[in-house]
PyMOL CGO cylinders between C-alpha atoms (Angstrom):
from pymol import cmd
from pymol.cgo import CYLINDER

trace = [
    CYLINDER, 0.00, 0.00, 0.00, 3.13, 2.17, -0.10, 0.3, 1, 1, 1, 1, 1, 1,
    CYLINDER, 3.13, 2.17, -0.10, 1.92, 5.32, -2.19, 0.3, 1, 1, 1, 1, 1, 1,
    CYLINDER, 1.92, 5.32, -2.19, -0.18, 8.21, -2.64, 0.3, 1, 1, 1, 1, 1, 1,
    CYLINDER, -0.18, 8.21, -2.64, -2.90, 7.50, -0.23, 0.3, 1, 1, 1, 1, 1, 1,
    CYLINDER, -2.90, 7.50, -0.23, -6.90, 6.97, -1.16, 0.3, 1, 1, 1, 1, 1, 1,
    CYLINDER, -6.90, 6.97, -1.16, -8.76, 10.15, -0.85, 0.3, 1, 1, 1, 1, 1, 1,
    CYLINDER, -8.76, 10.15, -0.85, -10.96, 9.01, 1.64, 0.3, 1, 1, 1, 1, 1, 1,
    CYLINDER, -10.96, 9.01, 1.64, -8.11, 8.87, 4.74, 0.3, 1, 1, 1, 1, 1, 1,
    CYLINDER, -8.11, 8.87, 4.74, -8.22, 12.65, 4.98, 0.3, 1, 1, 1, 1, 1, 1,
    CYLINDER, -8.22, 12.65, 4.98, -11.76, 12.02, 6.61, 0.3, 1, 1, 1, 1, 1, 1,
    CYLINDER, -11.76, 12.02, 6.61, -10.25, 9.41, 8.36, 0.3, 1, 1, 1, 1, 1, 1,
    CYLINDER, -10.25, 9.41, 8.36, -7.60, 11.37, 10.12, 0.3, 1, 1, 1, 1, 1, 1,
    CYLINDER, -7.60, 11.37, 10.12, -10.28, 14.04, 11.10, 0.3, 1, 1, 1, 1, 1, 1,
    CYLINDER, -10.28, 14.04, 11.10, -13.01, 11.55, 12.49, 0.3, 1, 1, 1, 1, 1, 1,
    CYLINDER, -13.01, 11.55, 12.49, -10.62, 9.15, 14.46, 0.3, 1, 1, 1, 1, 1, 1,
    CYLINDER, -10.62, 9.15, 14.46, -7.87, 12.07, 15.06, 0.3, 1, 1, 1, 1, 1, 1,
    CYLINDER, -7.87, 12.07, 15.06, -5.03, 10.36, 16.50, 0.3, 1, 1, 1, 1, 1, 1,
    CYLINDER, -5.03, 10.36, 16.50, -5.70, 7.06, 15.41, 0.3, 1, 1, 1, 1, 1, 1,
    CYLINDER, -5.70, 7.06, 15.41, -6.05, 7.82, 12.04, 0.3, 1, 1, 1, 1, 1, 1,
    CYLINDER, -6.05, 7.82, 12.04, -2.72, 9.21, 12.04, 0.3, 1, 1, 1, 1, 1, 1,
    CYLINDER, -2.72, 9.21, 12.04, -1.46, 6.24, 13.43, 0.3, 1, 1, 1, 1, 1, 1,
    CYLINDER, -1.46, 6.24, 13.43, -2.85, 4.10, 10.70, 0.3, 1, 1, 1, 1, 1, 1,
    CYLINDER, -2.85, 4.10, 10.70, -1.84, 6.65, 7.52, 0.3, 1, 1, 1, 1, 1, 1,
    CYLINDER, -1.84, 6.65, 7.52, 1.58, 6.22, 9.36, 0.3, 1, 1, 1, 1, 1, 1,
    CYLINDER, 1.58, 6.22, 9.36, 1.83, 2.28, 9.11, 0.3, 1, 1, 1, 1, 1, 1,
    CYLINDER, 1.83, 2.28, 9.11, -0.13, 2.10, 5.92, 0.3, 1, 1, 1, 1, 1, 1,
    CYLINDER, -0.13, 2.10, 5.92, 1.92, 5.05, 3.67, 0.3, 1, 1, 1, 1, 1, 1,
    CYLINDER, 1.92, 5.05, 3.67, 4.80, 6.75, 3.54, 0.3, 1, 1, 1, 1, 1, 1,
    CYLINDER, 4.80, 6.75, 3.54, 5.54, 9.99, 4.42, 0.3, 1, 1, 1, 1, 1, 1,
    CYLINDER, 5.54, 9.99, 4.42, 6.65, 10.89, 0.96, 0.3, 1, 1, 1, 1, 1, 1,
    CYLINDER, 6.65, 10.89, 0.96, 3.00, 12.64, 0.33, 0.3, 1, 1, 1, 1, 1, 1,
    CYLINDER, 3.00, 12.64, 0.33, 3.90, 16.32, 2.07, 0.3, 1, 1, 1, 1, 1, 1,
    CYLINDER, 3.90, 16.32, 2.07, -0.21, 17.13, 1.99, 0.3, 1, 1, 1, 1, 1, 1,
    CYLINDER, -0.21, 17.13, 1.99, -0.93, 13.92, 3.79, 0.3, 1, 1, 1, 1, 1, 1,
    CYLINDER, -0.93, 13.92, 3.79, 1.84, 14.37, 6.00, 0.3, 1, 1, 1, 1, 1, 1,
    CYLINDER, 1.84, 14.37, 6.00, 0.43, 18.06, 6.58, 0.3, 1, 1, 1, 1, 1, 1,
    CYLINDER, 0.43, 18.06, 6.58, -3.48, 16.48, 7.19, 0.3, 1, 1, 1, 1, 1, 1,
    CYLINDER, -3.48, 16.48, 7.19, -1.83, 13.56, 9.34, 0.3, 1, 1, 1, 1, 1, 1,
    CYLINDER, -1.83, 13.56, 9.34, -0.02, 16.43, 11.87, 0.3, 1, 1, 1, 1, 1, 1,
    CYLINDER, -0.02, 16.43, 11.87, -3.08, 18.94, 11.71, 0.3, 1, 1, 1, 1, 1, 1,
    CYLINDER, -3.08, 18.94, 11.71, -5.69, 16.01, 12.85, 0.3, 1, 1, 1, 1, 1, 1,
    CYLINDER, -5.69, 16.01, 12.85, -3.13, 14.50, 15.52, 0.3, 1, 1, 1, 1, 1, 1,
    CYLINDER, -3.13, 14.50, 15.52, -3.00, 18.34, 16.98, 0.3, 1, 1, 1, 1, 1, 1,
    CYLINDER, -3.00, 18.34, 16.98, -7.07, 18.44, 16.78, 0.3, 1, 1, 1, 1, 1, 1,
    CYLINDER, -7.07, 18.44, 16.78, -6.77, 15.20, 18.71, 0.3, 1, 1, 1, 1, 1, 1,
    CYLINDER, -6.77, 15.20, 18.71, -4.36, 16.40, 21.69, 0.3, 1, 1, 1, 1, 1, 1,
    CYLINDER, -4.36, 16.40, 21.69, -6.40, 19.48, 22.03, 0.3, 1, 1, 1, 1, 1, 1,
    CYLINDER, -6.40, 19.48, 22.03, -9.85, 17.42, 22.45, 0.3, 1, 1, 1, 1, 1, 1,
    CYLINDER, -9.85, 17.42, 22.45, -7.73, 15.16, 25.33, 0.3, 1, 1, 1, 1, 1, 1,
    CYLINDER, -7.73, 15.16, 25.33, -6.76, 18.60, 26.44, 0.3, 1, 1, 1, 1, 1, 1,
    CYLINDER, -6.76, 18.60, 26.44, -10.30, 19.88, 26.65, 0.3, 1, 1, 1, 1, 1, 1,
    CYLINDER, -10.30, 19.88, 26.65, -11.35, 16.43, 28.44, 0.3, 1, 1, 1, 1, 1, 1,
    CYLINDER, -11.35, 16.43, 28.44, -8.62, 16.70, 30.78, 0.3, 1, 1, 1, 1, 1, 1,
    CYLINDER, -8.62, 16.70, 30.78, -9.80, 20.47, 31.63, 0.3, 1, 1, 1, 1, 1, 1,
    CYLINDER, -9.80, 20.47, 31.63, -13.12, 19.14, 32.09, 0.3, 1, 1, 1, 1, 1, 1,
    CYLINDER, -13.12, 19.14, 32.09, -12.35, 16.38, 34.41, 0.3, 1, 1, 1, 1, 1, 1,
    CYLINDER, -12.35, 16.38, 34.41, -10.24, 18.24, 36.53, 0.3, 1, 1, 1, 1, 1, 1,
    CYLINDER, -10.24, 18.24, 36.53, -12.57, 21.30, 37.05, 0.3, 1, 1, 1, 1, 1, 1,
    CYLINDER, -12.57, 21.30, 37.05, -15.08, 18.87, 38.30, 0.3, 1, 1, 1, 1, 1, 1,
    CYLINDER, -15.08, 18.87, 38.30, -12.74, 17.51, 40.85, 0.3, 1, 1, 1, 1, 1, 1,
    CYLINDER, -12.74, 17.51, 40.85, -12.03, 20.79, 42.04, 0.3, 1, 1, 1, 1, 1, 1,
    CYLINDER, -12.03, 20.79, 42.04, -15.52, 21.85, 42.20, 0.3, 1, 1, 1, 1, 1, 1,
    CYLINDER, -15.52, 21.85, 42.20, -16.95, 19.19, 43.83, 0.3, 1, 1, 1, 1, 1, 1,
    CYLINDER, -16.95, 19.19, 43.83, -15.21, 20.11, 47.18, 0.3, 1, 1, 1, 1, 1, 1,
    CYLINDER, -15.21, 20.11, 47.18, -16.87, 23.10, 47.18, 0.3, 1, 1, 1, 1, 1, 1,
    CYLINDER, -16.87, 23.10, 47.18, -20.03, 21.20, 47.53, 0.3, 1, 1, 1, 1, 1, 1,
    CYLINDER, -20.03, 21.20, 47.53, -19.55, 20.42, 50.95, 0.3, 1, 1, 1, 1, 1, 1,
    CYLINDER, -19.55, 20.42, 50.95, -19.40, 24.17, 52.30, 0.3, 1, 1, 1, 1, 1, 1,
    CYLINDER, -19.40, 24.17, 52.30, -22.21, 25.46, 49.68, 0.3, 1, 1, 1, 1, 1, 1,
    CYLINDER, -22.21, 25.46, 49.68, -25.05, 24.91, 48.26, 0.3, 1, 1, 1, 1, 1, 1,
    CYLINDER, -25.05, 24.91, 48.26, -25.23, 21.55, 46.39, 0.3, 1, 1, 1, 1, 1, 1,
    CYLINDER, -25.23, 21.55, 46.39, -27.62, 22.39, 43.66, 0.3, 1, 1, 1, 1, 1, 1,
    CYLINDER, -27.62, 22.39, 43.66, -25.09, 25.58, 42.87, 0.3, 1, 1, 1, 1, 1, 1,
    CYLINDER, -25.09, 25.58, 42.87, -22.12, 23.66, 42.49, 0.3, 1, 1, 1, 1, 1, 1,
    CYLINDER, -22.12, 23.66, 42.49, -23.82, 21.11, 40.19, 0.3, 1, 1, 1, 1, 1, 1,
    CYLINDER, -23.82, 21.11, 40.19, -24.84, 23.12, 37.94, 0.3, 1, 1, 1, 1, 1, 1,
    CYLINDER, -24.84, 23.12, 37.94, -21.70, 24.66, 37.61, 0.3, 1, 1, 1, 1, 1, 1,
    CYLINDER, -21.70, 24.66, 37.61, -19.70, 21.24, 37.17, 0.3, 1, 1, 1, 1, 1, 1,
    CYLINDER, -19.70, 21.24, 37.17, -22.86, 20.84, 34.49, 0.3, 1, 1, 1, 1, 1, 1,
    CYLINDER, -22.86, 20.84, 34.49, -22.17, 24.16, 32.68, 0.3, 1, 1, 1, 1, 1, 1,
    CYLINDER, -22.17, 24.16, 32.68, -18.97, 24.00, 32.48, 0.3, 1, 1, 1, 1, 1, 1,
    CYLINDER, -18.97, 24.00, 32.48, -19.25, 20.43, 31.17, 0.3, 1, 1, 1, 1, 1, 1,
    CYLINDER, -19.25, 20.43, 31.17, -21.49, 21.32, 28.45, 0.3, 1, 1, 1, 1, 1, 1,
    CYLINDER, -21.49, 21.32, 28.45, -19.75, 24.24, 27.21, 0.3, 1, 1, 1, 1, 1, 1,
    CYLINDER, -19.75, 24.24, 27.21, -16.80, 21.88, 27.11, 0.3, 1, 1, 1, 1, 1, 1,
    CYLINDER, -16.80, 21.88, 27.11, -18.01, 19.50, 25.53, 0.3, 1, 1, 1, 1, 1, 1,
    CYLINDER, -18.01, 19.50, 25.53, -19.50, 22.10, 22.99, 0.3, 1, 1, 1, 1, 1, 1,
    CYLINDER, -19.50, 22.10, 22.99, -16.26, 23.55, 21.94, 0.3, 1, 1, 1, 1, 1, 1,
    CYLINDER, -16.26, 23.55, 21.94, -15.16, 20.06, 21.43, 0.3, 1, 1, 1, 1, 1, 1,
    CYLINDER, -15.16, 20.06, 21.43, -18.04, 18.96, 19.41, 0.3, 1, 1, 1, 1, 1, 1,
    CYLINDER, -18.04, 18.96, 19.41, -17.44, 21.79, 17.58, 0.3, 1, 1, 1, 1, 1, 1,
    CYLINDER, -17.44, 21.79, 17.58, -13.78, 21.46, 16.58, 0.3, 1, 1, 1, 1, 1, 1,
    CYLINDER, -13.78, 21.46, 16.58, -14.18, 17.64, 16.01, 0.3, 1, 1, 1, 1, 1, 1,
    CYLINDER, -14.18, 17.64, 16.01, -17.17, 18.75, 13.27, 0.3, 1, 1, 1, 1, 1, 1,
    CYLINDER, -17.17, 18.75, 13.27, -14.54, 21.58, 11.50, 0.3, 1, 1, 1, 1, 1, 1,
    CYLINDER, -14.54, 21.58, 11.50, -12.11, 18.66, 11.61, 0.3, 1, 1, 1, 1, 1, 1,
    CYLINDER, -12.11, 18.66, 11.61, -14.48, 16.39, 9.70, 0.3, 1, 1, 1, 1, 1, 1,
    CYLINDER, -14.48, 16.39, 9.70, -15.12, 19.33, 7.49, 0.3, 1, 1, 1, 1, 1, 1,
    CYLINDER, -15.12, 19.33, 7.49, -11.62, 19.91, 6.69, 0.3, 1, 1, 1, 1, 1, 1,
    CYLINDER, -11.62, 19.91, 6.69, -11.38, 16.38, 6.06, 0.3, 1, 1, 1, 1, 1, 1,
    CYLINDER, -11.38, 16.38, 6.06, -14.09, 16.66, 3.00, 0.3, 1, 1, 1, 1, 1, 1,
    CYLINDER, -14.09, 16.66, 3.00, -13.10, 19.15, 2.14, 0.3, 1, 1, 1, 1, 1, 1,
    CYLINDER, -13.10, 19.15, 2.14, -9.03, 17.67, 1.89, 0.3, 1, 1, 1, 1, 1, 1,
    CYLINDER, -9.03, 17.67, 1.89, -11.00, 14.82, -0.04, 0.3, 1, 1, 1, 1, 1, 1,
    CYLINDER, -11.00, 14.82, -0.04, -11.70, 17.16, -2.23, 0.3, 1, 1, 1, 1, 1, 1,
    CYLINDER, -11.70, 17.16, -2.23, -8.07, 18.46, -2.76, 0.3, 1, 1, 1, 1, 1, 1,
    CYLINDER, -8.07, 18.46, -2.76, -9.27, 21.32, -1.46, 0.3, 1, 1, 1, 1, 1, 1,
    CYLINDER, -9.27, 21.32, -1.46, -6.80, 21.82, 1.81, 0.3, 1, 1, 1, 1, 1, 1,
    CYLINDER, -6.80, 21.82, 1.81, -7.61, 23.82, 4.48, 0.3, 1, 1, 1, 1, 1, 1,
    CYLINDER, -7.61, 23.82, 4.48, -5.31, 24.98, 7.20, 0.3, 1, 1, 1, 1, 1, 1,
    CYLINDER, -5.31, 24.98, 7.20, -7.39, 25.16, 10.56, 0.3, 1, 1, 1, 1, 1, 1,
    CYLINDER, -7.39, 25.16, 10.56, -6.88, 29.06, 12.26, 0.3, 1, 1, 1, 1, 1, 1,
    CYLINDER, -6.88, 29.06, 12.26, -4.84, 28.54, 15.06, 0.3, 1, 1, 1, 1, 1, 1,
    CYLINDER, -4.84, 28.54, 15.06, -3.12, 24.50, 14.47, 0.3, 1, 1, 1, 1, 1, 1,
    CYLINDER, -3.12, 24.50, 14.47, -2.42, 24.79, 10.70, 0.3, 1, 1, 1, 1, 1, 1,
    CYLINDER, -2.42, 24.79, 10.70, 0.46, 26.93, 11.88, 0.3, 1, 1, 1, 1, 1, 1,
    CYLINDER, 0.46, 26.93, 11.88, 1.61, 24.83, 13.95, 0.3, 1, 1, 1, 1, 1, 1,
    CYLINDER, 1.61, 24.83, 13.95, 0.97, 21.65, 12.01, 0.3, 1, 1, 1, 1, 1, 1,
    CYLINDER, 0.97, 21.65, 12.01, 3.07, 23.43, 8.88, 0.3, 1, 1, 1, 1, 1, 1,
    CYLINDER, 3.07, 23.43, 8.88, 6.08, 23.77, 11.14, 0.3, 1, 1, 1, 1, 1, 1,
]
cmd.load_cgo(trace, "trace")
């Protein structure tokens, strides 16, 4: 399977971030410089969403303590908003992802705002 990679493993990489990077890498070569640049942008998405579940976890930790001196119905919701906005913003960049993904189908490439920088260097 070692050459220029089927179209449909830029979705791939998006849906299944890290994973899919993982399998492009075993599967192909890194002789393809836009599937190299897809392969580093989804395996950033990927680290951020951990990053975001990490962020969510441990506010809830630290906010359930607080339970025990306040209100309980208070701090629940909080823990609850927070979650949800959370989990929003990661819903939301896993979506764009996907999108990007069609879109690098396509051969259309898009370089995300903030990680196509980072995934060109």
């Amino acid at each position: 399977m070692d050459g220029k990679p089927d179209s449909f493993w830029y979705v791939i990489l998006y849906v299944l971030p890290i994973l899919g990077a993982i399998a492009v890498s075993v599967l192909y070569s890194s002789s393809d410089d836009r599937m190299k640049f897809h392969k580093i942008q989804s395996s950033i998405v990927g680290i951020v969403l951990i990053i975001l579940f990490i962020i969510g976890r441990v506010l809830v930790i630290l906010l359930i303590p607080t339970a025990t001196n306040f209100n309980y119905s208070a701090v629940f919701s909080e823990i609850g908003l927070v979650s949800l906005i959370l989990g929003l913003i990661s819903l939301l960049l896993w979506l764009y992802g996907i999108f990007v993904g069609i879109r690098a189908m396509d051969g259309k490439d898009m370089e995300m705002p903030v990680i196509g920088k980072y995934a060109k260097n």
